[in-house]
C-alpha positions as CSV (number, residue, x, y, z in Angstrom):
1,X,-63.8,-86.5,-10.8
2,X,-64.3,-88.7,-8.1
3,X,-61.7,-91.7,-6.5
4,X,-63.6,-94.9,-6.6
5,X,-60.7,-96.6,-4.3
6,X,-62.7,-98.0,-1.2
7,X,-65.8,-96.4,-2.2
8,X,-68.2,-98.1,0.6
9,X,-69.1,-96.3,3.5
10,X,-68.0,-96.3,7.1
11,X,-70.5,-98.4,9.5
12,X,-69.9,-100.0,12.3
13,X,-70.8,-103.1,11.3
14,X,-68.3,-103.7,9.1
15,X,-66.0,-104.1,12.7
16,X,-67.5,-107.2,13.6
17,X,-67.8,-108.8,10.4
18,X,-63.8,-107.9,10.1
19,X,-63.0,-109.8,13.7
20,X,-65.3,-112.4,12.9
21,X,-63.4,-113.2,9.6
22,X,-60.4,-112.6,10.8
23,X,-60.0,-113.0,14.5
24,X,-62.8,-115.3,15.1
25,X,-61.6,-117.5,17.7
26,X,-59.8,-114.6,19.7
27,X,-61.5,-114.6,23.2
28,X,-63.8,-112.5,24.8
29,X,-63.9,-112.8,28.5
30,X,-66.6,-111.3,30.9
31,X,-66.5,-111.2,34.8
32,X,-70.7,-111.5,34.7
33,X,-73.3,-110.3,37.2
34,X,-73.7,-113.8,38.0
35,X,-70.6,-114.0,39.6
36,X,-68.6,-116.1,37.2
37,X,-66.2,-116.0,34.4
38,X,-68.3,-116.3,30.8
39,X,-65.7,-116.7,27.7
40,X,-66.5,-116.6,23.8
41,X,-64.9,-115.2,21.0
42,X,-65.3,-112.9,18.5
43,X,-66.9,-115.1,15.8
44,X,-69.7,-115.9,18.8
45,X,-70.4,-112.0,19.5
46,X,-71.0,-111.6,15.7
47,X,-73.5,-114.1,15.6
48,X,-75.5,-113.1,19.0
49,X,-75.0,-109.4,17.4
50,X,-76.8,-110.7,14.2
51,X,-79.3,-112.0,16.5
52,X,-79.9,-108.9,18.6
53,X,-80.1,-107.4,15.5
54,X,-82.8,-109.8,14.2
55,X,-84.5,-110.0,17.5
56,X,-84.9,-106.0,17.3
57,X,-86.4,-106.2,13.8
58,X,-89.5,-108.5,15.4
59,X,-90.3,-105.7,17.7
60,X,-90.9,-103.5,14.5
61,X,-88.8,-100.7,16.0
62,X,-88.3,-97.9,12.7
63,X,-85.0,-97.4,11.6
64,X,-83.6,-94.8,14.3
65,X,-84.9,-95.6,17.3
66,X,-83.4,-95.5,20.8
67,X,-82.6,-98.7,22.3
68,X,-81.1,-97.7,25.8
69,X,-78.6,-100.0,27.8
70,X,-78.0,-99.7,31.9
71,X,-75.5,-102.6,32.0
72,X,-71.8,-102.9,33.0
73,X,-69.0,-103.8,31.0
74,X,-69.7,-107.3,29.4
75,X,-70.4,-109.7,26.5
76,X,-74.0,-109.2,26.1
77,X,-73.3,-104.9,26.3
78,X,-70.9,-106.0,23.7
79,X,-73.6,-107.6,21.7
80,X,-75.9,-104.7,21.6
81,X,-73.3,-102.2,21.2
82,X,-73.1,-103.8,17.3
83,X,-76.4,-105.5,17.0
84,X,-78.4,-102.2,17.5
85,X,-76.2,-99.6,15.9
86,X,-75.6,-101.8,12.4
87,X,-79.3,-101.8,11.9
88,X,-79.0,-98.3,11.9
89,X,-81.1,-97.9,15.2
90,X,-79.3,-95.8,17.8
91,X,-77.4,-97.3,21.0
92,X,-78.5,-95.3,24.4
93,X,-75.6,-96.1,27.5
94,X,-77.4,-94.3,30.1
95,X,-75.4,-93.7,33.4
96,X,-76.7,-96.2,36.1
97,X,-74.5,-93.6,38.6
98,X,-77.3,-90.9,38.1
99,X,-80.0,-90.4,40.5
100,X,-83.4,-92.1,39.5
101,X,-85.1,-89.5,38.3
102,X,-82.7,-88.1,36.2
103,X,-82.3,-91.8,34.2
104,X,-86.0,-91.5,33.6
105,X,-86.0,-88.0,32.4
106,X,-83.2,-89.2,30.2
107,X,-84.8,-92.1,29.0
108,X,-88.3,-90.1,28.3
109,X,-86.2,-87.4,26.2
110,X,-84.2,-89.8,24.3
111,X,-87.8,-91.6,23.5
112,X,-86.1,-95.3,24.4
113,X,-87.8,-97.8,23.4
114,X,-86.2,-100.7,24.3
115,X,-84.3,-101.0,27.4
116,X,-81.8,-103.9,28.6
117,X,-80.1,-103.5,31.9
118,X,-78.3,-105.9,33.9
119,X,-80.0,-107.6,37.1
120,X,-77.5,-105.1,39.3
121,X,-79.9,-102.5,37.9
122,X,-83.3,-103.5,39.0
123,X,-83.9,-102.2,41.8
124,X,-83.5,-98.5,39.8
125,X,-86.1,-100.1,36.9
126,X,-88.0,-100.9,39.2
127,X,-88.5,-97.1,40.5
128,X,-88.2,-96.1,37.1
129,X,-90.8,-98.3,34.8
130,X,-93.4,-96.3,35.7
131,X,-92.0,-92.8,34.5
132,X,-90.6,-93.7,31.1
133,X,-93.5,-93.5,28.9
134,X,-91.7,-94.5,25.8
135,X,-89.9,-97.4,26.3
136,X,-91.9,-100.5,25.5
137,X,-90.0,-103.7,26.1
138,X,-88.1,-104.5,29.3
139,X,-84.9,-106.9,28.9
140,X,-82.9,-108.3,31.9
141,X,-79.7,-109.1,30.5
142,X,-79.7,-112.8,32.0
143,X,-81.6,-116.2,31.3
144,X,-84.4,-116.9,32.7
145,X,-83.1,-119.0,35.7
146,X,-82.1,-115.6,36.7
147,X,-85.2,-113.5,36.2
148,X,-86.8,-112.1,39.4
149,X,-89.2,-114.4,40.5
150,X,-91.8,-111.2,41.4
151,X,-91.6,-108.0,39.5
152,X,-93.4,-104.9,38.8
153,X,-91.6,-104.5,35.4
154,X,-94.5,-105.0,32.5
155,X,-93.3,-107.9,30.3
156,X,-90.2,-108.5,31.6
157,X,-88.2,-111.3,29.5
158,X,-84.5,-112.7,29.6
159,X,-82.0,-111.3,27.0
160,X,-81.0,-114.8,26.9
161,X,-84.7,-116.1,25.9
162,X,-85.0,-113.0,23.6
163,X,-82.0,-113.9,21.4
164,X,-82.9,-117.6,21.4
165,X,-85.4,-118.0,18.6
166,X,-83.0,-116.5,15.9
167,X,-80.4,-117.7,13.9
168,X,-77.9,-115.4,13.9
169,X,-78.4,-115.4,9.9
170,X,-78.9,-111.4,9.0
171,X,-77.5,-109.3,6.2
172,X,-75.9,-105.6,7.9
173,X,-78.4,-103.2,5.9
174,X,-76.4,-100.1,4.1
175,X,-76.9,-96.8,5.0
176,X,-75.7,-93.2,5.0
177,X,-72.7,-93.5,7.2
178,X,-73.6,-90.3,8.7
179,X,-76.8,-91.9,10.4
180,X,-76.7,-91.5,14.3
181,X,-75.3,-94.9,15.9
182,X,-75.0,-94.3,19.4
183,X,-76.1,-91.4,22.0
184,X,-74.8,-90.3,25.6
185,X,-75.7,-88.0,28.1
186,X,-73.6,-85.8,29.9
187,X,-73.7,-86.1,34.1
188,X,-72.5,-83.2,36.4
189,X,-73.7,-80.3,34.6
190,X,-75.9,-77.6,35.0
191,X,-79.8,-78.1,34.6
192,X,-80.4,-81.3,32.8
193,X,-78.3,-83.4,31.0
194,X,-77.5,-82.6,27.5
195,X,-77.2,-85.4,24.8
196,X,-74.2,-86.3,22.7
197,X,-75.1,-88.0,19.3
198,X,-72.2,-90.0,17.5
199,X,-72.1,-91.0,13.8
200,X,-70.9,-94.6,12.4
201,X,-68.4,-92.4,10.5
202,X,-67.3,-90.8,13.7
203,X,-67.2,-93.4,15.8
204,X,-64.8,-95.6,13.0
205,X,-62.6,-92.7,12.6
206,X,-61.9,-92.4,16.5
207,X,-61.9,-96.3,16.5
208,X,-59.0,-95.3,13.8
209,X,-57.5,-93.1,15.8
210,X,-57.3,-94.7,19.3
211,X,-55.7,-98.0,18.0
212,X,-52.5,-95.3,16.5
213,X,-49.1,-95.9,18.4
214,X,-49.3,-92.4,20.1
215,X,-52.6,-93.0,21.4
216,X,-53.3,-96.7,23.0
217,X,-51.0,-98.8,20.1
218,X,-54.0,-101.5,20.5
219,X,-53.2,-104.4,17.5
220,X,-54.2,-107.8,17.5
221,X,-51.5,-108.8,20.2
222,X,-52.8,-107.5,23.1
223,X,-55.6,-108.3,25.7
224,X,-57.5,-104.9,26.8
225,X,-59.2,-104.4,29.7
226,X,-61.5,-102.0,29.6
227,X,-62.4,-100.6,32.9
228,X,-63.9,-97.7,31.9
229,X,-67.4,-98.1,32.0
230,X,-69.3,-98.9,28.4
231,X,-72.1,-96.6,29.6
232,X,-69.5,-93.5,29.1
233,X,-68.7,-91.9,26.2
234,X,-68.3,-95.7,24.8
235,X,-65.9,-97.3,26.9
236,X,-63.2,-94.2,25.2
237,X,-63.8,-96.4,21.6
238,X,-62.3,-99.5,22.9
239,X,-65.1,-101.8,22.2
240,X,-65.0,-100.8,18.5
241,X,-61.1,-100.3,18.2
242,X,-60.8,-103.8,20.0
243,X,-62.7,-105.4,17.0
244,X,-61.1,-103.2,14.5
245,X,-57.8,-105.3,15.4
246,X,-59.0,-108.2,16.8
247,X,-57.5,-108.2,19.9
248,X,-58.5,-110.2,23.2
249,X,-61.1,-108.4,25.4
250,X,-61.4,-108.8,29.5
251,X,-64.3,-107.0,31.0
252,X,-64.9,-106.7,34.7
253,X,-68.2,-106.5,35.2
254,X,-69.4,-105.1,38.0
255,X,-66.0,-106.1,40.4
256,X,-64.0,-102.8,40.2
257,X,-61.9,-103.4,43.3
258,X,-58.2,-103.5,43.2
259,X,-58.1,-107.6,44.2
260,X,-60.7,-108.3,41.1
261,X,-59.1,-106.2,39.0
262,X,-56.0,-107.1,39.4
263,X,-56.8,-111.2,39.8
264,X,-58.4,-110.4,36.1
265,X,-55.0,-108.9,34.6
266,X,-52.8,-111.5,35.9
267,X,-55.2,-114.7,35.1
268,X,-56.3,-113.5,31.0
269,X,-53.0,-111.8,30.3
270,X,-53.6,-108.1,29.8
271,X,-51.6,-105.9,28.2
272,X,-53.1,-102.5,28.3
273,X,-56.0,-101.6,30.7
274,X,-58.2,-98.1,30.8
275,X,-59.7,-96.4,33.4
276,X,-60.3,-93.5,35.6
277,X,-57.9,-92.6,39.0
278,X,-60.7,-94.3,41.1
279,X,-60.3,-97.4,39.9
280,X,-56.2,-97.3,39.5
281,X,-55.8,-96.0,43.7
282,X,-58.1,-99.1,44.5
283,X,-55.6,-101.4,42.3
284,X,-52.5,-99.6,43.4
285,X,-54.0,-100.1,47.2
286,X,-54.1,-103.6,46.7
287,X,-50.7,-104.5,45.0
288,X,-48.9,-102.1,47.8
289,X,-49.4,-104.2,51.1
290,X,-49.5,-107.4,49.3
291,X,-46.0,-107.1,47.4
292,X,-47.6,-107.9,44.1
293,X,-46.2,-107.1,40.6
294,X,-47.5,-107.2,37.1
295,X,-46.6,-110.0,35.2
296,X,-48.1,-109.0,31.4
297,X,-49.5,-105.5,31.7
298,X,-47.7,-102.9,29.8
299,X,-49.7,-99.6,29.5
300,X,-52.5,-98.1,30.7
301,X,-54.8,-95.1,29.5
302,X,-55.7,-93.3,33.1
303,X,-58.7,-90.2,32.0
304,X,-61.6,-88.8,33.0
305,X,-60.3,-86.7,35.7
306,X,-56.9,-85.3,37.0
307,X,-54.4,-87.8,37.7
308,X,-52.3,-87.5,40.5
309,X,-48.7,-87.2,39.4
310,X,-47.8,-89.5,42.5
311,X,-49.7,-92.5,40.3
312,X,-48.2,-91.8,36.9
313,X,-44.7,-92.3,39.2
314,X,-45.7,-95.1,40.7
315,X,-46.9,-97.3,37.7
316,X,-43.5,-96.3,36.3
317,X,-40.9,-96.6,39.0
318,X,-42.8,-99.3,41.0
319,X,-44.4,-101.1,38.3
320,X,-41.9,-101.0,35.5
């Protein structure tokens, strides 16, 4: 006998269309390449997700295929990280910290065929283009006013001009929720890198279990900044557990010092922030000689590496 309670698989998709209906006009708040502060909401990521995902459909990619990101932590990354895995083709973060040639081997053995970086970025694509053999279309993740005026790159366009011929009007296909939605390769190990291949099922069962109280205790009251990077190991789940409770986003961009950093916390509100003891020492350095306190933030996930017990003392005797 089987239960037919909540008989419908697990995809990712079914995240965004829950924050959309939901938490629509939470915001979503981006420090961009650009230099400025970009803010939308969750109902507008849906849609340009829908239209990433209808955007990839006219590029006949089969159900599957790589579509590889070298982009910081933003809106548009936040597009693509639903728009390509819930049409069941398979979201590549590749490490912009890797040495050229290693992103290009990655990018060959992953068999990417699309690839959207931000403009930080080019100067790597543009050593790179002419190694990855697989990867077909080139997206700067800008508008055109910011395309490079002279490039290399064959058929370069804006992700901005890409999007903007699509209505945002697209039904999530269904699928085994066992199909791949998202692939990562490790850095820092012996011979080349290996790759790590995630499941919509695993991926909303972590999203699950991160949001718990004994884990980060994300619901839809807080505003998480998520400093670590979206090209590793998925930002730890945030991006997905963020839209599994509708809860305010604030990505950095590429501005990891302690001053932005901590000028983003402050300004949008944020309640718990993530990151590695890199980014924390920089903050820390900051706050010290400048006598400054936290006015909102309440936890903070530090990971990736040891953390010195002098921090964890710090936030908690100095920082409440």
């Amino acid at each position: 006998m089987l239960g037919l309670m909540q008989g419908q698989g697990l995809a990712i998709s079914s995240l965004i269309q829950f924050a959309e209906k939901h938490h629509g006009d939470v915001e979503v708040v981006s420090r961009r390449v650009e230099g400025d502060i970009h803010r939308t909401h969750w109902a507008g990521i849906a849609k340009r997700s829908r239209q990433v995902a209808q955007s990839l459909d006219k590029l006949s990619l089969a159900f599957g295929d790589r579509v590889a990101t070298l982009a910081w932590n933003g809106y548009r990354h936040l597009e693509l990280y639903f728009g390509v895995s819930g049409t069941g083709r398979v979201l590549h973060t590749i490490n912009p910290r890797l040495h050229p040639d290693q992103i290009a081997w990655i990018a060959n053995h992953a068999s990417d065929q699309v690839l959207c970086f931000d403009l930080t970025f080019l100067p790597i694509i543009e050593k790179i283009h002419a190694h990855c053999s697989t990867v077909k279309h080139w997206i700067a993740l800008c508008d055109d006013a910011h395309l490079p005026a002279q490039t290399s790159i064959p058929g370069l366009r804006s992700y901005e001009t890409w999007l903007s011929t699509e209505s945002g009007s697209y039904q999530w296909p269904e699928f085994d929720e066992n199909t791949a939605s998202s692939m990562c390769y490790t850095s820092g190990t012996t011979g080349n890198p290996k790759a790590a291949l995630y499941s919509h099922r695993s991926t909303i069962l972590h999203a699950y279990a991160a949001a718990l109280p004994d884990v980060m205790c994300l619901s839809a009251r807080d505003s998480i900044l998520p400093v670590v990077p979206m090209f590793h190991v998925n930002a730890w789940g945030i991006p997905y557990s963020a839209a599994m409770v509708g809860a305010k986003m604030v990505f950095p961009g590429p501005a990891l010092d302690g001053a932005s950093v901590y000028g983003l916390i402050e300004a949008e509100g944020v309640t718990f922030a993530a990151g590695v003891p890199t980014v924390w020492q920089m903050l820390l350095n900051h706050m010290g000689p400048n006598a400054l306190r936290f006015s909102t933030l309440q936890r903070t996930v530090i990971g990736g590496s040891a953390c010195p017990p002098a921090m964890i003392q710090a936030f908690k005797h100095n920082y409440g």
